[in-house]
C-alpha positions in Angstrom: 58.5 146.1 73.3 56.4 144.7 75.9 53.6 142.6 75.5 49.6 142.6 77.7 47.9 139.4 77.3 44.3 140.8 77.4 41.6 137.9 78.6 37.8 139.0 77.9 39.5 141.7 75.0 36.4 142.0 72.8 33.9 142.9 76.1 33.6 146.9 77.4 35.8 146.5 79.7 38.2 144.3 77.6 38.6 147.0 74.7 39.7 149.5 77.3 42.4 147.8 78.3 43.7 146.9 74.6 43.6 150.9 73.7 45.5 151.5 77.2 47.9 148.8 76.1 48.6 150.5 72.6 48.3 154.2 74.2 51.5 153.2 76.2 53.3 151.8 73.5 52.7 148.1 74.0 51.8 145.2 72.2 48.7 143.2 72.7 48.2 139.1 72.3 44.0 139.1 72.4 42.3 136.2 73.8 38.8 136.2 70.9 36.4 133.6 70.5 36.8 133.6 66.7 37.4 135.5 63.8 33.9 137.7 64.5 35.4 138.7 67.6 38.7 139.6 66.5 36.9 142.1 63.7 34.4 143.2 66.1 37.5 144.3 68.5 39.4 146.1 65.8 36.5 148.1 64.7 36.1 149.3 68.3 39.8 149.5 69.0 40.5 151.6 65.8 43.1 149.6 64.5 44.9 146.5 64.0 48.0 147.7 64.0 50.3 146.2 67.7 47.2 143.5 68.2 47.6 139.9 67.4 44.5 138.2 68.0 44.5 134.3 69.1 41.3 132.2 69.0 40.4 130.1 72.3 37.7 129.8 74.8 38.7 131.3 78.1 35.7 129.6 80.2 37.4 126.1 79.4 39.5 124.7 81.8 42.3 124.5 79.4 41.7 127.6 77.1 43.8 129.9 78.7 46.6 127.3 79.5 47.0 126.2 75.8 47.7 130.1 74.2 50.3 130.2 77.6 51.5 126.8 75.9 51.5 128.2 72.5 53.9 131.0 74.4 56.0 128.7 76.2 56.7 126.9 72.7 57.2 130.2 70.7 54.3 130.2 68.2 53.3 133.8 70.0 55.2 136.3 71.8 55.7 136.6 75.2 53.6 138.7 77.7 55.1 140.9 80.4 51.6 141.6 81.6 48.1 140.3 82.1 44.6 142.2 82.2 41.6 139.7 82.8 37.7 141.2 82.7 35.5 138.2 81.5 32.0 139.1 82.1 28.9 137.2 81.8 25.1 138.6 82.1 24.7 142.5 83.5 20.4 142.2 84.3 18.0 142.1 86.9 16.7 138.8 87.9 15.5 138.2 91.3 17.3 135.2 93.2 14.1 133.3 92.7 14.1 133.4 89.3 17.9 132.8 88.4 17.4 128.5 87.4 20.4 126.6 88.1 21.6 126.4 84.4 21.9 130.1 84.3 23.6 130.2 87.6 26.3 128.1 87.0 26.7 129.4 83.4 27.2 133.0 85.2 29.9 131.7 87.6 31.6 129.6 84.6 31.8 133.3 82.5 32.3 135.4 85.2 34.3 133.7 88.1 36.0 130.9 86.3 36.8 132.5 83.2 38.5 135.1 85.7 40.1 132.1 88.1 41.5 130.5 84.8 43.2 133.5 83.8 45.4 133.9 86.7 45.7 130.0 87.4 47.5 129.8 83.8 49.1 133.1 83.6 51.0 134.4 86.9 53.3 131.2 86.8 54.7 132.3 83.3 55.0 136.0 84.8 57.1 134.7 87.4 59.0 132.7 85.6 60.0 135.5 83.4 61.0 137.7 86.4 60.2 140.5 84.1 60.9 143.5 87.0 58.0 145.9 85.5 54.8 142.3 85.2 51.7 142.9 86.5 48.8 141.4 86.7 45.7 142.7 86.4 41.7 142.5 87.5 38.4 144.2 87.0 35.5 143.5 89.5 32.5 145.7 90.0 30.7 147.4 93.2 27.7 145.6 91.8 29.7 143.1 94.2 28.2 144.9 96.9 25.2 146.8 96.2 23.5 143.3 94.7 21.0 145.6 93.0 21.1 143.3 90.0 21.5 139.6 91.8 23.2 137.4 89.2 26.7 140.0 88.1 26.3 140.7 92.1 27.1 136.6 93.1 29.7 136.5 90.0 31.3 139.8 91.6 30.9 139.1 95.1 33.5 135.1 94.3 36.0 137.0 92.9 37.1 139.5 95.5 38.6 137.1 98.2 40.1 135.5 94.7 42.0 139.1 94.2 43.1 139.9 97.7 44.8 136.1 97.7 46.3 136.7 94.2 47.4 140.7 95.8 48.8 138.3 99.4 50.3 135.7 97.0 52.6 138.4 94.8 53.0 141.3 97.3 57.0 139.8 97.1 57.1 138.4 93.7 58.0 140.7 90.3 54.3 140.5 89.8 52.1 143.8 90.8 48.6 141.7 91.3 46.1 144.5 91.5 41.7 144.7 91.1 40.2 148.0 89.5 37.1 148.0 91.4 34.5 149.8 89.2 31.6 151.9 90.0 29.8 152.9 87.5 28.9 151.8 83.5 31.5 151.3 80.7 30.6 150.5 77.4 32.5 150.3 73.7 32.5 154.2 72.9 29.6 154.1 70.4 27.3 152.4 72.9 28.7 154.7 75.7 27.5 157.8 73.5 24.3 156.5 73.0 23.1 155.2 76.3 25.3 158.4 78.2 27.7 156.2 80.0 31.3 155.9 80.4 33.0 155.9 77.2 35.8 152.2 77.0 38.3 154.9 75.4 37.7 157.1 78.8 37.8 154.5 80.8 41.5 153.2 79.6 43.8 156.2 81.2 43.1 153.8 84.6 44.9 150.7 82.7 47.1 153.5 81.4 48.3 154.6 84.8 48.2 151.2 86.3 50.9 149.8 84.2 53.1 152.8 84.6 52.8 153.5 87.9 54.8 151.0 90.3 53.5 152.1 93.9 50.3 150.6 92.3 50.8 146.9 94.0 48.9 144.2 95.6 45.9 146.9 95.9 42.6 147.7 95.2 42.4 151.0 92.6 38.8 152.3 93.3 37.1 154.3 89.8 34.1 155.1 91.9 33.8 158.9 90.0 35.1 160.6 86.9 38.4 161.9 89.0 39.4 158.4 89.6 40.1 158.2 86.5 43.0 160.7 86.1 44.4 159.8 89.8 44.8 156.2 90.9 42.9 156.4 94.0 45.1 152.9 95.8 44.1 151.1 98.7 45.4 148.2 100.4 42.9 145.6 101.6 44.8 143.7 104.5 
């Protein structure tokens, strides 16, 4: 059975893509802070049952690279894919206000965190050559809107990050790909509350992703409701 490493598993966006994994009859190895997290992400998963949870912290230069070690030197089991959505503050600060230690604290959670993912990962991918691998992204239109200044800088980095990592695989067995997201997701309970997006909603996108193999080197848009029952795909070079 195949295996998604899931990077950022316990955030909104995170838990989605562990209940898509498990909806289409994979595994998941979940990157957690520590054993809070990994409680906190079964209660909003709904079960425990095809998650093995590994402690580390993904905005370290090494945190991602020593569970790929741990991999490598079979103390976990191999992943065929990768789903990466580390996110740091979602709030409205004007640019004037943002200090330099909460700046750079933004970019280390939300850009890093994200660059550090695919560093470590896509070389084990490859060297797999597992035919069905892919790799994985979420980025937000906040990106370009820059309503809310801070998410809008993190965002903003990371999207010519995705169209090299889309260049770098378009010939590899890796299908690199971004879900560019347009609206609010939140773990289901939250979702209800605040009338968002439900995370459980949200997963058919991850669902379809990993089935669907035209879905390569692309940007998959979820800018309304319908987007997520039909991968809307478009290339960016």
């Amino acid at each position: 059975m195949e295996t998604v490493l899931v990077v950022g598993a316990t955030g909104n966006i995170g838990v989605s893509a562990v209940t898509a994994a498990l909806r289409s009859k994979r595994n998941v190895l979940a990157i957690v802070r520590n054993d809070e997290s990994s409680k906190r992400l079964i209660k909003h998963v709904g079960t425990s049952e095809g998650i093995i949870c590994v402690q580390a912290d993904v905005t370290s230069d090494n945190g991602v690279r020593n569970v790929v070690d741990q991999v490598r030197a079979g103390k976990l089991p191999a992943f065929q894919h990768v789903w990466s959505s580390v996110g740091g503050e979602y709030v409205s600060v004007p640019l004037e206000e943002i200090d330099t230690e909460r700046l750079r604290r933004n970019m280390n959670i939300s850009f890093e965190a994200n660059f550090f993912a695919y560093r470590d990962t896509i070389g084990f991918l490859r060297d797999q050559n597992h035919p069905q691998s892919t790799w994985t992204i979420c980025t937000g239109m906040q990106g370009e809107l820059a309503i809310f200044p801070l998410p809008a800088m993190t965002q903003g980095a990371l999207f010519p990050m995705c169209i090299a990592g889309m260049r770098e695989n378009e010939e590899t067995n890796v299908r690199f790909n971004e879900v560019f997201l347009g609206f609010r997701v939140e773990h289901d309970e939250d979702a209800i509350t605040h009338g968002v997006v439900k995370a459980s909603d949200f997963a058919t996108v991850y669902e379809l992703i990993l089935n669907d193999e035209t879905a390569r080197s692309s940007r998959i848009k979820v800018l309304t409701p319908e987007d997520m029952k039909k991968l809307n795909i478009q290339k960016r070079y």
